[in-house]
C-alpha positions in Angstrom: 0.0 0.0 0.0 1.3 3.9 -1.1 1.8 5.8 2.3 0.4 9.0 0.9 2.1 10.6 3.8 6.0 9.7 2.6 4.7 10.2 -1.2 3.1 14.0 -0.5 5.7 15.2 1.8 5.3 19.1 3.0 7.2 20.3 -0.2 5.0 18.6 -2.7 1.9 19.1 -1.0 2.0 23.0 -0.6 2.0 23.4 -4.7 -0.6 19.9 -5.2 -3.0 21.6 -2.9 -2.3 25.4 -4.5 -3.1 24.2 -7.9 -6.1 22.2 -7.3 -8.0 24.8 -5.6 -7.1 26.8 -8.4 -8.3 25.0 -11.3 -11.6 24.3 -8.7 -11.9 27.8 -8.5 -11.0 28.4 -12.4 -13.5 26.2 -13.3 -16.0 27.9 -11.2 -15.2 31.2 -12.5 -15.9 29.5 -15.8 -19.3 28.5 -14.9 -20.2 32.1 -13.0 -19.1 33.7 -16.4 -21.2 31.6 -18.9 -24.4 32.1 -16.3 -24.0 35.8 -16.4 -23.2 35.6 -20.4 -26.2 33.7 -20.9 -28.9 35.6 -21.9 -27.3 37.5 -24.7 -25.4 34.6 -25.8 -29.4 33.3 -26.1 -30.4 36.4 -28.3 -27.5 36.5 -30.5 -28.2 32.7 -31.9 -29.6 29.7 -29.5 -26.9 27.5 -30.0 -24.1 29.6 -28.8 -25.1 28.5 -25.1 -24.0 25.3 -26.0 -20.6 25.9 -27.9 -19.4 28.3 -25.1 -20.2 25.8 -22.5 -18.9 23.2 -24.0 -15.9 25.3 -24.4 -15.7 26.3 -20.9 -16.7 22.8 -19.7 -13.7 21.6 -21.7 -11.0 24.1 -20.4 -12.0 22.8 -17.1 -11.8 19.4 -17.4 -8.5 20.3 -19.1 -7.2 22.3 -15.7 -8.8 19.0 -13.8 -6.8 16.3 -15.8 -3.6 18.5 -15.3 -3.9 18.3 -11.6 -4.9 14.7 -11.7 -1.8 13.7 -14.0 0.5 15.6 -11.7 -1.2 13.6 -8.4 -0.6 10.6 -10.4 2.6 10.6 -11.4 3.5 11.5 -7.7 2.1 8.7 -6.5 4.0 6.6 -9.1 1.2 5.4 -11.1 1.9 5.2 -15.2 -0.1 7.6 -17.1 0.6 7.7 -21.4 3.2 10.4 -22.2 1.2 12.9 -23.8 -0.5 13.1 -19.9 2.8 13.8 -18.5 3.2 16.8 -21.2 0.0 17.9 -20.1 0.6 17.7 -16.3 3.7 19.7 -16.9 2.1 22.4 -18.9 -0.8 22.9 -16.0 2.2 23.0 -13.8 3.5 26.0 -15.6 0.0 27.2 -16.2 -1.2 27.4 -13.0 2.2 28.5 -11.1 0.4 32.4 -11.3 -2.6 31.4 -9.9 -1.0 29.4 -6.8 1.4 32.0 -5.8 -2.0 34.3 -5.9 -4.0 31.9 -3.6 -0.7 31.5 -1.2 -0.6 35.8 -1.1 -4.2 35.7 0.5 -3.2 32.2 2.7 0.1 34.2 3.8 2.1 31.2 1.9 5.6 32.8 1.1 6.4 32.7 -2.5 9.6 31.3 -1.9 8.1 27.8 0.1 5.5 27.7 -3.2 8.5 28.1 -5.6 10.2 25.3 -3.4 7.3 23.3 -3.8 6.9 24.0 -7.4 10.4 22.6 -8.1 9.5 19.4 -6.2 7.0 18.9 -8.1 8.3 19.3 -11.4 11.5 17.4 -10.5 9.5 14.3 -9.5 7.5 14.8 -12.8 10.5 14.8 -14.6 11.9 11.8 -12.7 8.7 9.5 -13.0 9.0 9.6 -16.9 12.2 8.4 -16.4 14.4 10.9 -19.8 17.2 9.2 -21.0 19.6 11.1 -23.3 23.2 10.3 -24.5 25.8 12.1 -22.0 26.7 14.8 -24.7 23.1 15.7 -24.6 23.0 16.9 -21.1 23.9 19.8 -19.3 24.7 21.6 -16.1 23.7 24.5 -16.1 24.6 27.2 -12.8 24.6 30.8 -12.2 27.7 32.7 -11.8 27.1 33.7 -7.8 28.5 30.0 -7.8 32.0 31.2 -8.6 34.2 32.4 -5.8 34.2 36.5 -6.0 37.6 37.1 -6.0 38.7 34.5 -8.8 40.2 36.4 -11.6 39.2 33.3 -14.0 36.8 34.2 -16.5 34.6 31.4 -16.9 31.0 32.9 -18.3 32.5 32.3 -21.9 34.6 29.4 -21.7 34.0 27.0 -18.5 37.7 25.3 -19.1 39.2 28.3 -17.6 38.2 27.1 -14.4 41.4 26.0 -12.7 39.4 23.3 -10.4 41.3 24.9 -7.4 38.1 23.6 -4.7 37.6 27.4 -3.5 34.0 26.8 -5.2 31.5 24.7 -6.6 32.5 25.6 -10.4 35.6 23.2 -10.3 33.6 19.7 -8.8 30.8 20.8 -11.0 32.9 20.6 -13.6 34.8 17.7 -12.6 31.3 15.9 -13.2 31.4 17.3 -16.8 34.7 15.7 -17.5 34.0 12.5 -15.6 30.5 11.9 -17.5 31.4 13.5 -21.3 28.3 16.2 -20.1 28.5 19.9 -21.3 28.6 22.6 -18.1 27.7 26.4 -18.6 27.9 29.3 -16.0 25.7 32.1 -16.9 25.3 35.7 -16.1 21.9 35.7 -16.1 18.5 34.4 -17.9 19.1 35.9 -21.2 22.6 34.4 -21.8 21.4 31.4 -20.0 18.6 30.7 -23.1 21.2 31.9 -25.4 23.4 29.0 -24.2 20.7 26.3 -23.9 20.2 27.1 -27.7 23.6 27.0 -28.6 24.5 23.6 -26.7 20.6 22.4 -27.6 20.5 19.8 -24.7 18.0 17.0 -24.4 18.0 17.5 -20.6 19.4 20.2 -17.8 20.5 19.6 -14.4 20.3 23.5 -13.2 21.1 24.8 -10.4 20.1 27.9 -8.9 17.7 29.7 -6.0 13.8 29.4 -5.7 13.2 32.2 -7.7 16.2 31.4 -10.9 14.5 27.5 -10.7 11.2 28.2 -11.2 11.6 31.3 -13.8 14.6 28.1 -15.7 11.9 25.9 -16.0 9.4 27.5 -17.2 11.1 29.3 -19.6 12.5 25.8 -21.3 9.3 23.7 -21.1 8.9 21.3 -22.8 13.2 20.9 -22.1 13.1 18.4 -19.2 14.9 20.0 -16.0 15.9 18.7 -12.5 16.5 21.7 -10.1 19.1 21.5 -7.6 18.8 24.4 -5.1 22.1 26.4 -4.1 23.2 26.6 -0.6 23.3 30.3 0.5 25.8 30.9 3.4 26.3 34.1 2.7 23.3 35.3 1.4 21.2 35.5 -2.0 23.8 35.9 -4.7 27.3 35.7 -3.2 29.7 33.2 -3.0 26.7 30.1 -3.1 27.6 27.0 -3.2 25.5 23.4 -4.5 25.7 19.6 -2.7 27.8 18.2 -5.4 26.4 14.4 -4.8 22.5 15.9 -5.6 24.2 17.4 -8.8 25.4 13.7 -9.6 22.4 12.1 -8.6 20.5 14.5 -10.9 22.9 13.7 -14.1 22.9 10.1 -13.5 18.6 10.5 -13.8 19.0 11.6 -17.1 22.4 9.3 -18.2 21.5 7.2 -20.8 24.1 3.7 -20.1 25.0 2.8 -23.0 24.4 -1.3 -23.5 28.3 -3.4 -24.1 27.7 -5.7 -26.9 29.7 -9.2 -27.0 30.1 -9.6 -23.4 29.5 -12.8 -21.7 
């Protein structure tokens, strides 16, 4: 038996509970907006009733099965693929609406943005993406980097001299261990600019609440596991990232390539 208690843990359950009252109250708005439409939808031809409730009917249902695929797949139960692309995209769709609710249920944004990347992480991991190693890619801020390097490593990662004062160098260690490409960016514009030169199959970023959530939006459909970065000395500066959830991330998404001829 699933112990929905281990499988919804605080994390995940903030953003599954944010979203379904949303699309309950989305559809409801729906419904409230067709009764109050419905006389002069009545005088301007009898069957527009029907077509716009059918149309509203459907965009709720829609909102509905969204939430339902994203309760499924955390509670492991195989759903077709094309269910998983649509409990990803209410995910991103109705991210605005949950950080509304949580403003009126004093939710910080920051615990909902936490939640949201829980969520979407364990999406990601239940429909188990497996790319070739040169297809994958780490992808970090530059408050990663130690302030007072002098190595310029925005443009080319390799100048990193792996010296263990920051995250960069085991970060990129994993990059040359697994054959993976690594990028450090500046901010979200070059950060698009190198997921569309590199053209990944699958990111491993790693970033704050706010970075995360903003990452994976702005990729979707592009499969992404968020790792958050450690912040000892505050938002920004000199963070740093637990290396062996970096790893564990990149060997989600490894494809093992089969030996032939072995015995």
């Amino acid at each position: 038996m699933i112990e929905l208690e281990n499988v919804f843990k605080p994390k995940k359950r903030v953003f599954v509970s944010l979203t379904l009252a949303s699309a309950v109250i989305g559809a409801m708005v729906i419904y409230m907006a067709w009764r109050v439409a419905l006389p002069g939808l009545e005088q301007i031809n009898a069957k527009l009733p029907v077509v716009f409730g059918g149309i509203g009917i459907a965009i709720a249902l829609a909102l509905l099965a969204g939430v339902a695929g994203i309760v499924l797949a955390i509670l492991g139960v195989p759903i077709m693929k094309i269910f998983y692309f649509w409990a990803w995209k209410a995910v991103n769709i109705l991210f605005p609406f949950a950080v509304v609710l949580g403003r009126i249920f004093d939710i910080p944004r920051s615990k909902i943005e936490q939640s949201f990347i829980e969520v979407s992480n364990h999406l990601v991991k239940q429909h188990r993406v497996k790319v070739p190693a040169d297809r994958i890619m780490i992808l970090t801020p530059h408050c990663i980097q130690l302030d007072t390097c002098v190595h310029k490593i925005t443009r080319n990662i390799e100048n990193c001299r792996q010296c263990g004062g920051c995250s960069v160098g085991d970060m990129l260690g994993l990059a040359h261990k697994y054959g993976i490409h690594m990028a450090v960016a500046t901010g979200g514009t070059l950060a698009r600019q190198m997921v569309k030169q590199i053209r990944p199959k699958a990111i491993v970023a790693v970033a704050c609440e706010r970075d995360l959530t903003s990452g994976i939006q702005d990729v979707f459909p592009l499969p992404v596991v968020g790792v958050l970065n450690e912040r000892p000395f505050g938002p920004c500066f000199n963070t740093r990232v637990d290396i062996k959830r970096v790893e564990a991330a990149v060997l989600d998404f490894l494809e093992v390539e089969e030996k032939h001829g072995e015995h």
